[in-house]
N, CA, C and O atoms as CSV, one atom per row, in Angstrom:
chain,resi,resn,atom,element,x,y,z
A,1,UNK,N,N,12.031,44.795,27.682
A,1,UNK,CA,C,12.874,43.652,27.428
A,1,UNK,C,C,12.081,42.354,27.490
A,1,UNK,O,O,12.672,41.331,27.145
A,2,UNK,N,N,11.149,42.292,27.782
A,2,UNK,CA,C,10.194,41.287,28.413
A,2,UNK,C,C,9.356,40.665,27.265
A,2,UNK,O,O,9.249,39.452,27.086
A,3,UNK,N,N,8.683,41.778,26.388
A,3,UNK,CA,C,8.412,41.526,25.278
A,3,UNK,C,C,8.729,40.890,24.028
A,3,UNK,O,O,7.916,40.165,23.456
A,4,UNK,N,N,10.100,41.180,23.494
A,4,UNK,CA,C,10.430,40.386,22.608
A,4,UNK,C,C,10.435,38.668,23.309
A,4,UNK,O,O,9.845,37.682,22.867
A,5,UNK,N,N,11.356,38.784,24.572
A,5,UNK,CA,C,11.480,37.203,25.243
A,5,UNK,C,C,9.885,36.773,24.904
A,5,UNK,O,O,10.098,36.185,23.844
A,6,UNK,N,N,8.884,36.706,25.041
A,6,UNK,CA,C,7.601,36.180,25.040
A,6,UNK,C,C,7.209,35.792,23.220
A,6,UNK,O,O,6.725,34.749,22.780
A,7,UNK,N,N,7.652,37.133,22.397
A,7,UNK,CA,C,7.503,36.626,21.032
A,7,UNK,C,C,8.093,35.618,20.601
A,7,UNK,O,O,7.638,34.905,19.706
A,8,UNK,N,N,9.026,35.459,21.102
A,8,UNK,CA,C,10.621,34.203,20.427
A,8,UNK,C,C,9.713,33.317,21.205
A,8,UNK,O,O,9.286,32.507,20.382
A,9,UNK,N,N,9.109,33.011,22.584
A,9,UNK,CA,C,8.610,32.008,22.818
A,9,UNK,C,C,7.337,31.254,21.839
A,9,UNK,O,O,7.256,30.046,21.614
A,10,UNK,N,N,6.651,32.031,21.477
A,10,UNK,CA,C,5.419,32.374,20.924
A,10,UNK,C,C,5.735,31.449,19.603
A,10,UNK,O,O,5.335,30.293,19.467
A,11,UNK,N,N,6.306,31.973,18.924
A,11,UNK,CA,C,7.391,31.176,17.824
A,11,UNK,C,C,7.954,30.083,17.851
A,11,UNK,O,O,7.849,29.556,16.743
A,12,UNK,N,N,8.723,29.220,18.838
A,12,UNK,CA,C,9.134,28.759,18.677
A,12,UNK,C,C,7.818,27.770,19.461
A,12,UNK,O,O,7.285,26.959,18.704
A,13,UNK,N,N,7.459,27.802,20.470
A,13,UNK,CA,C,6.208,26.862,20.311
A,13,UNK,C,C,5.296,26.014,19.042
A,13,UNK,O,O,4.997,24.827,18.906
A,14,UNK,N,N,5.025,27.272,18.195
A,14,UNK,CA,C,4.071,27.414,16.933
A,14,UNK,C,C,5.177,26.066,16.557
A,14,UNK,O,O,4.860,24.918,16.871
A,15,UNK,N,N,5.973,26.252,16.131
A,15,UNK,CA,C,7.143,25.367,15.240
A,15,UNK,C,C,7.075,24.125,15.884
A,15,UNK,O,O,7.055,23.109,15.190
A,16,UNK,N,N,7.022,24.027,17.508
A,16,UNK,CA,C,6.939,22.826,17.746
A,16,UNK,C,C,5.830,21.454,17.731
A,16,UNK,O,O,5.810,20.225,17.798
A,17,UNK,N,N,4.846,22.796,17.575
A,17,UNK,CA,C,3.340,22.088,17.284
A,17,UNK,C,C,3.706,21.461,15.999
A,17,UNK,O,O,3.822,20.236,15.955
A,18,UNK,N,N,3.930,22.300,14.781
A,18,UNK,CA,C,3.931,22.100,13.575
A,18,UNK,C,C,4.677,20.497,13.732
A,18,UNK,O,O,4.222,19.452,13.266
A,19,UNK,N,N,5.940,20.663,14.523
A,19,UNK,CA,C,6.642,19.536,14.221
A,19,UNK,C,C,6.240,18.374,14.916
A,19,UNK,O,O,6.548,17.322,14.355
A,20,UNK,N,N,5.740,18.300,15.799
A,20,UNK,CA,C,4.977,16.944,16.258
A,20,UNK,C,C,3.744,16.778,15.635
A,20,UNK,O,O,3.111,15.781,15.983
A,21,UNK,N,N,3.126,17.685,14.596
A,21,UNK,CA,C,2.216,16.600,14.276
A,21,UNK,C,C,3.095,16.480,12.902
A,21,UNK,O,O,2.806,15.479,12.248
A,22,UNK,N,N,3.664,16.945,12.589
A,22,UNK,CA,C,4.545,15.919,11.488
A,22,UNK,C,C,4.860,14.983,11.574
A,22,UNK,O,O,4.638,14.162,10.685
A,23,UNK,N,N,5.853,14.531,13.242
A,23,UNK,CA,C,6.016,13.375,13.707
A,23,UNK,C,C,5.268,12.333,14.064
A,23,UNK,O,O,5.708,11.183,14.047
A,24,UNK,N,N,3.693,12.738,14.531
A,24,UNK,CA,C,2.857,11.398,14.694
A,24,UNK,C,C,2.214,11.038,13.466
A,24,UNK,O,O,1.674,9.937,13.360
A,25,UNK,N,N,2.226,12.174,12.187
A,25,UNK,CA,C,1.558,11.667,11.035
A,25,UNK,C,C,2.945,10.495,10.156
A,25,UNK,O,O,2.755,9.579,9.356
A,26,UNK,N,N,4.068,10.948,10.644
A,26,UNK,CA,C,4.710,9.688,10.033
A,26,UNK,C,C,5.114,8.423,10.696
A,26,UNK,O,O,5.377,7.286,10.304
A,27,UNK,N,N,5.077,8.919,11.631
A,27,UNK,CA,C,4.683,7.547,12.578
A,27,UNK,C,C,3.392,6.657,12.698
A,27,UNK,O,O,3.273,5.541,13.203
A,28,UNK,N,N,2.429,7.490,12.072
A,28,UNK,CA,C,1.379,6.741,11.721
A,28,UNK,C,C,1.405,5.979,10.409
A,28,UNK,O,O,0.953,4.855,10.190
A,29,UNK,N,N,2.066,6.872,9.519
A,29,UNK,CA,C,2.410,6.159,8.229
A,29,UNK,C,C,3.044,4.851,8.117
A,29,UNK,O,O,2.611,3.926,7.429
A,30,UNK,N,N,4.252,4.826,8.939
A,30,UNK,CA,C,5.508,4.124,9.249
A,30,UNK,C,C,4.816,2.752,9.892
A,30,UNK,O,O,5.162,1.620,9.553
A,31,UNK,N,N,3.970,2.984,10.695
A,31,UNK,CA,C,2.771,1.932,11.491
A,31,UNK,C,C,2.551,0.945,10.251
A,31,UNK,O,O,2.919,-0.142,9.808
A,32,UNK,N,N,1.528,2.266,9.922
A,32,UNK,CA,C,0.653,1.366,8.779
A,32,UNK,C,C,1.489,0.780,7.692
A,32,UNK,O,O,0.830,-0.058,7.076
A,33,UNK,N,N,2.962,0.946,7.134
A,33,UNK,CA,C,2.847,0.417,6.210
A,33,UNK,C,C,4.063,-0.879,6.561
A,33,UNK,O,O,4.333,-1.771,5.756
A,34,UNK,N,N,4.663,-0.740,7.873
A,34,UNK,CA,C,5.244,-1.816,8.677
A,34,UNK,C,C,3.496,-3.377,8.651
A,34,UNK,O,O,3.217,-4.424,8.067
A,35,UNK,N,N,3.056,-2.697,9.426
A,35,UNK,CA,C,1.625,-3.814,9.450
A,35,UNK,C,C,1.371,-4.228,8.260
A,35,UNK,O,O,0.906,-5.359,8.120
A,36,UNK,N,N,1.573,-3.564,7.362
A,36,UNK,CA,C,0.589,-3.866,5.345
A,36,UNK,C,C,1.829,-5.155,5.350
A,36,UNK,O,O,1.686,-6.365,5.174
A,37,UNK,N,N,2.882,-4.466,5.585
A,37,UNK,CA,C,4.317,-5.582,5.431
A,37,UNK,C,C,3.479,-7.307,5.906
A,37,UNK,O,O,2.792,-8.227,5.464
A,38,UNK,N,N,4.243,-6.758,7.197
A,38,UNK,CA,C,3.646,-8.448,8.226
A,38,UNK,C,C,3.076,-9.181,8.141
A,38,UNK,O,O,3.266,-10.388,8.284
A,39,UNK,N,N,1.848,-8.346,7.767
A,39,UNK,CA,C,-0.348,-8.935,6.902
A,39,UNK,C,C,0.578,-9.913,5.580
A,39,UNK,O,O,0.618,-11.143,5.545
A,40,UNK,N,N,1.219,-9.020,4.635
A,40,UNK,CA,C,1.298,-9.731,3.584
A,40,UNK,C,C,2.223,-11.033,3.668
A,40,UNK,O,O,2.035,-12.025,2.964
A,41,UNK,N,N,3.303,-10.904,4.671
A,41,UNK,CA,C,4.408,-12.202,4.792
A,41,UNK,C,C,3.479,-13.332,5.488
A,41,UNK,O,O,3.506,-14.519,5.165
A,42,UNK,N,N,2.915,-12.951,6.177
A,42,UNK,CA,C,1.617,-13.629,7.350
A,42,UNK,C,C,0.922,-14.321,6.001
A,42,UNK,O,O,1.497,-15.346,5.633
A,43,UNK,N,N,-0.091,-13.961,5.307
A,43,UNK,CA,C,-0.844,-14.742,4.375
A,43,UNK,C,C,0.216,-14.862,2.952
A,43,UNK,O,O,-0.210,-15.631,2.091
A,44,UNK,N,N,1.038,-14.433,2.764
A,44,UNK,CA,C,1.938,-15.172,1.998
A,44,UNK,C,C,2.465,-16.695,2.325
A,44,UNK,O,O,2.558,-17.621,1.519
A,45,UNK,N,N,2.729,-16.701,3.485
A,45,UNK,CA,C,2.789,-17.971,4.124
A,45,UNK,C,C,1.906,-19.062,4.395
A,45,UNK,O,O,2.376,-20.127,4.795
A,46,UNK,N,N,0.572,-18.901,4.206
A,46,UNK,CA,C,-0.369,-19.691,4.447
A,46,UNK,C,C,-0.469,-20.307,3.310
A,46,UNK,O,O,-0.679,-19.441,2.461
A,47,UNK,N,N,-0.421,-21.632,2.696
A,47,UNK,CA,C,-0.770,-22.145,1.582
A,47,UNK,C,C,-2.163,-22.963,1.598
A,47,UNK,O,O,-2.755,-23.432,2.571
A,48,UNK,N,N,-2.553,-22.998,0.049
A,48,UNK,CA,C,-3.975,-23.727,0.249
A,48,UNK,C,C,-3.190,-25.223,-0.385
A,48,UNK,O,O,-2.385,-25.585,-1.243
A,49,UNK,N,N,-4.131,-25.799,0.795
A,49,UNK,CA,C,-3.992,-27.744,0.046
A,49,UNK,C,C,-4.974,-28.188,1.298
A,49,UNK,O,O,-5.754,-27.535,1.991
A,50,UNK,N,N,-4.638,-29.435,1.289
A,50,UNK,CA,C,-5.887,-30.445,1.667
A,50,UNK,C,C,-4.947,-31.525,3.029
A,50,UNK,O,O,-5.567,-32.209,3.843
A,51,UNK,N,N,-3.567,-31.448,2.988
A,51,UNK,CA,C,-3.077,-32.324,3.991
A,51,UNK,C,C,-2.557,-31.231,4.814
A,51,UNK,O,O,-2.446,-30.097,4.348
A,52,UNK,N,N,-2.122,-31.620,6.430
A,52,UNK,CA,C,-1.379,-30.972,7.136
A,52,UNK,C,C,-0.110,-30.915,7.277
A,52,UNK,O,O,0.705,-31.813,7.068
A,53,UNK,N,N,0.165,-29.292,7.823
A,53,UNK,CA,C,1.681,-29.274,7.339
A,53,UNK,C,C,2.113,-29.470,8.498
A,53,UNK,O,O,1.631,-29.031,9.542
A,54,UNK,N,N,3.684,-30.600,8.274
A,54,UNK,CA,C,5.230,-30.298,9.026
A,54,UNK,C,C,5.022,-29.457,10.297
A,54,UNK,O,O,4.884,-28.239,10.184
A,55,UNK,N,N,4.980,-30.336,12.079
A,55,UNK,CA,C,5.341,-29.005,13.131
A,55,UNK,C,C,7.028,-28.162,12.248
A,55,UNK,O,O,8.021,-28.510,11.609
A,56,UNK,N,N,6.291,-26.760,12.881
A,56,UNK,CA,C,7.514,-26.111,12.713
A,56,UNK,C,C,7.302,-25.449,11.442
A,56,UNK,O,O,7.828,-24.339,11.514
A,57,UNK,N,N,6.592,-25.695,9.942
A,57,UNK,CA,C,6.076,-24.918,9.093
A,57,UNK,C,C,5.186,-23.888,9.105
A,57,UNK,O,O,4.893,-23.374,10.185
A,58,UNK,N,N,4.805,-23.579,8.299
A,58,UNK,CA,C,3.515,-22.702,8.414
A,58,UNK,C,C,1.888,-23.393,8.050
A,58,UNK,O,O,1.809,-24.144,7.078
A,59,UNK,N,N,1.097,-23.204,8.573
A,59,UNK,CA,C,-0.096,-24.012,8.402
A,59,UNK,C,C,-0.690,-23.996,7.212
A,59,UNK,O,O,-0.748,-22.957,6.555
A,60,UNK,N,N,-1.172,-25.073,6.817
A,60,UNK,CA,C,-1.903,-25.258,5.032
A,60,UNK,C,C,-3.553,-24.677,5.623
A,60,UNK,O,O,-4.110,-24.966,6.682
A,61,UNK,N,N,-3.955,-23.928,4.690
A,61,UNK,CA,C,-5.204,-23.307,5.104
A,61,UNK,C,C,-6.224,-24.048,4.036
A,61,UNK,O,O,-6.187,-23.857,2.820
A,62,UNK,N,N,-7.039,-24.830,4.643
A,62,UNK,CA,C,-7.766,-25.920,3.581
A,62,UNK,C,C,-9.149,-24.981,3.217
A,62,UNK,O,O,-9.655,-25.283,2.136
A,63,UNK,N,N,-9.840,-23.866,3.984
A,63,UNK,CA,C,-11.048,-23.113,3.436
A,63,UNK,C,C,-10.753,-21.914,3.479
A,63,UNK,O,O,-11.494,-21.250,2.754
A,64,UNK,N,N,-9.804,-21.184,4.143
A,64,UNK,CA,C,-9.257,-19.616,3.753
A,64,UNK,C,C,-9.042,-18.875,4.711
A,64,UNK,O,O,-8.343,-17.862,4.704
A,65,UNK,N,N,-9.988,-19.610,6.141
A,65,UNK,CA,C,-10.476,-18.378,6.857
A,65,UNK,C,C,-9.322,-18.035,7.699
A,65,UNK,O,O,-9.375,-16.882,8.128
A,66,UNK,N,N,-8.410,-18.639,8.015
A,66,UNK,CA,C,-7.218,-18.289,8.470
A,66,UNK,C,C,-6.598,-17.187,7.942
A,66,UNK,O,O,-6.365,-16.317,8.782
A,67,UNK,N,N,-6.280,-16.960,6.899
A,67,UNK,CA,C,-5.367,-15.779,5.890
A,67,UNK,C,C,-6.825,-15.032,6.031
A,67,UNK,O,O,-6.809,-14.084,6.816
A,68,UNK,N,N,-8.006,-15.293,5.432
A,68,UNK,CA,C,-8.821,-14.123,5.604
A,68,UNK,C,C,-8.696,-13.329,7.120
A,68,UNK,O,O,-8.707,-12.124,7.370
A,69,UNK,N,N,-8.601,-14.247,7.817
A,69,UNK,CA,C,-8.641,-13.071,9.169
A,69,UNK,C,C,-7.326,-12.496,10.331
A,69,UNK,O,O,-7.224,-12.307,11.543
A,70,UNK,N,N,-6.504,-12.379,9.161
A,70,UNK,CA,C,-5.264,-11.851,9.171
A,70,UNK,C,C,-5.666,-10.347,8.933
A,70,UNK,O,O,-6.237,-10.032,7.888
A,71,UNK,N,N,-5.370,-9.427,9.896
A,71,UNK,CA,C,-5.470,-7.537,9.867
A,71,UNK,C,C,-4.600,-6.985,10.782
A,71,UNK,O,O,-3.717,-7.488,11.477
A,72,UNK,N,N,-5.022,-5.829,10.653
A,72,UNK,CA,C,-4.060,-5.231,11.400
A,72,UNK,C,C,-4.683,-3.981,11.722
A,72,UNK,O,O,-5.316,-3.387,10.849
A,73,UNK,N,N,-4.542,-3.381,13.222
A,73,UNK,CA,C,-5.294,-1.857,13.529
A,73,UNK,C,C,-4.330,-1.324,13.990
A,73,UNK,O,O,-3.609,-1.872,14.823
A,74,UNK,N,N,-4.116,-0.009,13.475
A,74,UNK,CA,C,-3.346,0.807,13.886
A,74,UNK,C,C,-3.364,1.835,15.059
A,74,UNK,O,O,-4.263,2.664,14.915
A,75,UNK,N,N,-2.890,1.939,15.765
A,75,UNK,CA,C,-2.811,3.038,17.160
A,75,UNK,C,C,-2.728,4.079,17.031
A,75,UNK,O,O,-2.911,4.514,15.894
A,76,UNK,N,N,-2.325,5.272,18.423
A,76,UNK,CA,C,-1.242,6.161,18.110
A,76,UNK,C,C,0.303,6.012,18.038
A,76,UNK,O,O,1.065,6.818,17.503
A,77,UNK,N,N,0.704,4.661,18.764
A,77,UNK,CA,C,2.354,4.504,19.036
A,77,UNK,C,C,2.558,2.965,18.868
A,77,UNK,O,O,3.582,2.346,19.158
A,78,UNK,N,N,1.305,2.414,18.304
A,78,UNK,CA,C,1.788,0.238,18.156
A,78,UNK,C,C,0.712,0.334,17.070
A,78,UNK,O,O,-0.164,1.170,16.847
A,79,UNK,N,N,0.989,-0.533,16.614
A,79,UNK,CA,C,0.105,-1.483,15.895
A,79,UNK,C,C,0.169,-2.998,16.226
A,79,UNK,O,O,1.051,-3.657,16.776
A,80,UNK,N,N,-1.195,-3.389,15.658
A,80,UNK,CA,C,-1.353,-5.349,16.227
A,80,UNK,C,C,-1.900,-5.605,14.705
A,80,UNK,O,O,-2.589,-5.017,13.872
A,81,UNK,N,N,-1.190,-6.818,14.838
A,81,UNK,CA,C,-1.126,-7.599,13.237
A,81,UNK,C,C,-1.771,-9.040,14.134
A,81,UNK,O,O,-1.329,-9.322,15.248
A,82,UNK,N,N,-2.690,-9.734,13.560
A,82,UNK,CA,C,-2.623,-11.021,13.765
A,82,UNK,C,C,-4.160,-11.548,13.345
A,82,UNK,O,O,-4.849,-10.708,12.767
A,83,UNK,N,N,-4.623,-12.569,13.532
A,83,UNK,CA,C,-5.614,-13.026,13.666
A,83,UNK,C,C,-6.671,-12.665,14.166
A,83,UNK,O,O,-6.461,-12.177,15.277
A,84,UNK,N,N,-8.655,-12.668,13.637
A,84,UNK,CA,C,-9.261,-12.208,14.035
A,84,UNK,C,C,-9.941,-13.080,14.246
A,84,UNK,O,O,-9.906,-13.961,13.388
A,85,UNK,N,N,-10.906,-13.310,15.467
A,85,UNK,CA,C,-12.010,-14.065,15.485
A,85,UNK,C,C,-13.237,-14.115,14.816
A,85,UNK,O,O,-13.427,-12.951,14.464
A,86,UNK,N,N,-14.409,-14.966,14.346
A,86,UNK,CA,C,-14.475,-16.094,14.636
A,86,UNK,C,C,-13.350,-17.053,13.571
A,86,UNK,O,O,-12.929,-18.195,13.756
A,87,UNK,N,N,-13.054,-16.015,12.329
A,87,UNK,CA,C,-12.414,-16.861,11.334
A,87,UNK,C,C,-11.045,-17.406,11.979
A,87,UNK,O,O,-10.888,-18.566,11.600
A,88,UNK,N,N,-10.277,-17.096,12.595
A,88,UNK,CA,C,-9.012,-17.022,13.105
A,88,UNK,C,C,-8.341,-17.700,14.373
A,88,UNK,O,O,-7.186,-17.677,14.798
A,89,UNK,N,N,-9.909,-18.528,14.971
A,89,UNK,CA,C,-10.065,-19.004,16.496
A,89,UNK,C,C,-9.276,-19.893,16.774
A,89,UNK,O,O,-9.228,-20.290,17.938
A,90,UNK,N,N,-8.536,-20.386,15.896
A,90,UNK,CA,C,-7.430,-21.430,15.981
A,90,UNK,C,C,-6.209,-21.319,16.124
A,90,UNK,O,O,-5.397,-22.237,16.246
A,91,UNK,N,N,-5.999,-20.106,16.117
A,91,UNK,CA,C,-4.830,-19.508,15.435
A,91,UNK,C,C,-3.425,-19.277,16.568
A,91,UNK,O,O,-2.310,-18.882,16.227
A,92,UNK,N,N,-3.788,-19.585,17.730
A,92,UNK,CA,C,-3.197,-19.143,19.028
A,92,UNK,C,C,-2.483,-20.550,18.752
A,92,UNK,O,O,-1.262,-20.652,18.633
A,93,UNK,N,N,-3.289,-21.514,18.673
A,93,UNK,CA,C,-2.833,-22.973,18.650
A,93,UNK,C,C,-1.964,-23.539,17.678
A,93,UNK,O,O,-1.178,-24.372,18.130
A,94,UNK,N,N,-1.897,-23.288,16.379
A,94,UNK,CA,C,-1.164,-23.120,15.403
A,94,UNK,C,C,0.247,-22.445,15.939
A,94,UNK,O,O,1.333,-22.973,16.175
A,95,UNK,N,N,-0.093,-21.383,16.016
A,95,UNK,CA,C,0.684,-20.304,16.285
A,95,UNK,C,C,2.182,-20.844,17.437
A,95,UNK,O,O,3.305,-21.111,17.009
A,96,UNK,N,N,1.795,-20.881,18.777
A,96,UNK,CA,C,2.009,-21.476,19.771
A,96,UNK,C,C,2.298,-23.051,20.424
A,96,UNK,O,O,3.098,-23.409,21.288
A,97,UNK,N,N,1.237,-23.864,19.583
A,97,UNK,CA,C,1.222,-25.612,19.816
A,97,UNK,C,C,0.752,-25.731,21.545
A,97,UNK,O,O,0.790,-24.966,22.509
A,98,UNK,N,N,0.459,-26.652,21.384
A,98,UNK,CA,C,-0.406,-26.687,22.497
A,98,UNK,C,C,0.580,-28.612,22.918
A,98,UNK,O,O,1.147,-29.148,21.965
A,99,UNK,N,N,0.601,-29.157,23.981
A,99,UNK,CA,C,1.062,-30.444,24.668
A,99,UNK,C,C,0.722,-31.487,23.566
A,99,UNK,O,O,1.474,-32.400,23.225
A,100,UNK,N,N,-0.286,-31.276,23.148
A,100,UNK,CA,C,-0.700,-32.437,21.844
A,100,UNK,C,C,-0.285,-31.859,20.350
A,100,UNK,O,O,0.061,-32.594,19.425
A,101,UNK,N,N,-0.349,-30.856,20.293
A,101,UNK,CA,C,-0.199,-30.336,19.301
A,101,UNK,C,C,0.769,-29.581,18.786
A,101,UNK,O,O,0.684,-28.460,19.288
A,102,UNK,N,N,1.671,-29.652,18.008
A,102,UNK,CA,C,2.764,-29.182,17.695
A,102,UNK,C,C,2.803,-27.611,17.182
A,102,UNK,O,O,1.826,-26.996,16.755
A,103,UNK,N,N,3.619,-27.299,17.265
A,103,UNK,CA,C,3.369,-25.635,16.931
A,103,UNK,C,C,3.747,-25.390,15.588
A,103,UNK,O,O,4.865,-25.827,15.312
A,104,UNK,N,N,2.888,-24.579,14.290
A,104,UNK,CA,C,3.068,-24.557,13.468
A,104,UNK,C,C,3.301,-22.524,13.314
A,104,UNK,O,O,2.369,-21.950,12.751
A,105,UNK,N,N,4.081,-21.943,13.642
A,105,UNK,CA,C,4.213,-20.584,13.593
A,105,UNK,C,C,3.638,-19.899,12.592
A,105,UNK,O,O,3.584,-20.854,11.817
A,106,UNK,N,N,3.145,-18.978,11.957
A,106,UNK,CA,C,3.241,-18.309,10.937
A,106,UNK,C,C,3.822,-16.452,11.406
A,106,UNK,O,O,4.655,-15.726,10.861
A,107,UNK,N,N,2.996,-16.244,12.530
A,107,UNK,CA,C,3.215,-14.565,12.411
A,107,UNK,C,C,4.931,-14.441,12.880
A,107,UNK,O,O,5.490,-13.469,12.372
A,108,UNK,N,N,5.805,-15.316,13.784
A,108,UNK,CA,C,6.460,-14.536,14.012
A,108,UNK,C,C,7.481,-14.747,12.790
A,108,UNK,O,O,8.295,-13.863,12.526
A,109,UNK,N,N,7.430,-15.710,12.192
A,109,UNK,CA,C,8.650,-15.897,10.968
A,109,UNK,C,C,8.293,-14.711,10.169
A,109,UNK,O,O,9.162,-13.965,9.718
A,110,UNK,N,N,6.503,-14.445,9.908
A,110,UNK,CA,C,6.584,-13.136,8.965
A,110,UNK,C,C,6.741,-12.100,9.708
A,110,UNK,O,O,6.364,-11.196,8.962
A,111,UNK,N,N,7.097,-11.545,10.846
A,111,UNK,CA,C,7.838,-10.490,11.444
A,111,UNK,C,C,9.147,-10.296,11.016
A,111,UNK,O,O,9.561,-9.429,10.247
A,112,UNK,N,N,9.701,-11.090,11.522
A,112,UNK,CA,C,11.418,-11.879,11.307
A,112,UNK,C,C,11.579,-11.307,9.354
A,112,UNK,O,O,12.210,-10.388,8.833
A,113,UNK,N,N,10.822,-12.202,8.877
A,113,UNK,CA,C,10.986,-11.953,7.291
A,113,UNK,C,C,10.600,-10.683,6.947
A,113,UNK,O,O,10.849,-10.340,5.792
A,114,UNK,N,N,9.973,-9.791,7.775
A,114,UNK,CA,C,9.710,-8.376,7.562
A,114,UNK,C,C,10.484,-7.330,8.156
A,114,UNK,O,O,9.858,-6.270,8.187
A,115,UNK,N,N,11.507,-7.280,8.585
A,115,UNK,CA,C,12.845,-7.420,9.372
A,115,UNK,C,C,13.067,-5.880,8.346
A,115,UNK,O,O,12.360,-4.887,8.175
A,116,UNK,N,N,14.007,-6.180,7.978
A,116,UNK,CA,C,14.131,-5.628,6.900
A,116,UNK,C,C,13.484,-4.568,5.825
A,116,UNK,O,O,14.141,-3.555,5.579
A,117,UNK,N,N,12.761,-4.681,5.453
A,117,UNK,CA,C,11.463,-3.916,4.759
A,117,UNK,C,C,11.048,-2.747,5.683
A,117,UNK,O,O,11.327,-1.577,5.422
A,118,UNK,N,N,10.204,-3.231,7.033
A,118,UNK,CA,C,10.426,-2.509,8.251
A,118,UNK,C,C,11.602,-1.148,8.279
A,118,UNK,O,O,11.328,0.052,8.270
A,119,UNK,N,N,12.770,-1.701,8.311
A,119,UNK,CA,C,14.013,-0.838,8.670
A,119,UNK,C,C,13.694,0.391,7.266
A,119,UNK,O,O,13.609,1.615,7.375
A,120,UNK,N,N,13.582,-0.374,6.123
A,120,UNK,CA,C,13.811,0.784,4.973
A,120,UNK,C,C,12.428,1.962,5.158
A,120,UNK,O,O,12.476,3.113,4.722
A,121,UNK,N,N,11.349,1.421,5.829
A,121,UNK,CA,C,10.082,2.757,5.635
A,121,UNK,C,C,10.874,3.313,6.476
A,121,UNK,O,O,11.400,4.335,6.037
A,122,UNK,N,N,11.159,3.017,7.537
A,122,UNK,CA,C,11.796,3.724,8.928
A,122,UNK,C,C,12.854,4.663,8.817
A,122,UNK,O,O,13.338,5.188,9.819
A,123,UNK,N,N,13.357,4.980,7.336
A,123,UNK,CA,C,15.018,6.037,7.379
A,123,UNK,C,C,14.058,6.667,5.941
A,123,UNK,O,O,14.575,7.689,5.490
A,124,UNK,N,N,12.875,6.249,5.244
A,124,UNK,CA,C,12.243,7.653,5.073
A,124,UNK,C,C,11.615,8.466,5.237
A,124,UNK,O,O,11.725,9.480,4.547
């Protein structure tokens, strides 16, 4: 009697392997293409010109390196979207505003604006 109980275990293990790495490969997917989202609302938002923008807008990027050092690395269970150094070293300050300096947001409005998009990878 002992025997079959151990095969059905045997089995149904196998299946569960199978199914968690199904689950972290789409959760890895789901990562990455949530982040591709964010990256793009993030430097969608950055405009090029020559004056400064409005506290409370998004920052005018006068040589690039701001939107250039916009990425994103993926985990096993998070991903981080944001700014990279040295191009990006400003970006906390922008971001945040500092006592003198007014805060000009960009990442969390493109979270917010990625809201949505987000939800639809997530139900396939």
């Amino acid at each position: 009697m002992a025997l079959p109980f151990l095969a059905i275990k045997v089995a149904i293990d196998l299946k569960l392997k199978t199914l968690r790495k199904k689950v972290r490969r789409a959760r890895k997917i789901w990562l990455k293409e949530s982040a591709k989202e964010v990256q793009r609302e993030a430097k969608q938002s950055i405009r090029k010109g020559r004056i400064t923008s409005k506290p409370g807008d998004p920052p005018i990027g006068k040589k690039g390196d701001l939107k250039r050092s916009i990425r994103y690395k993926v985990g096993r269970q998070d991903a981080w979207i944001g700014p990279t150094r040295p191009l990006g070293s400003h970006a906390n300050i922008l971001e945040q505003g500092t006592r003198r300096v007014a805060a000009r947001p960009f990442m969390g409005p493109a979270l917010e604006r990625s809201r949505p998009k987000i939800r639809k990878f997530r139900k396939l």
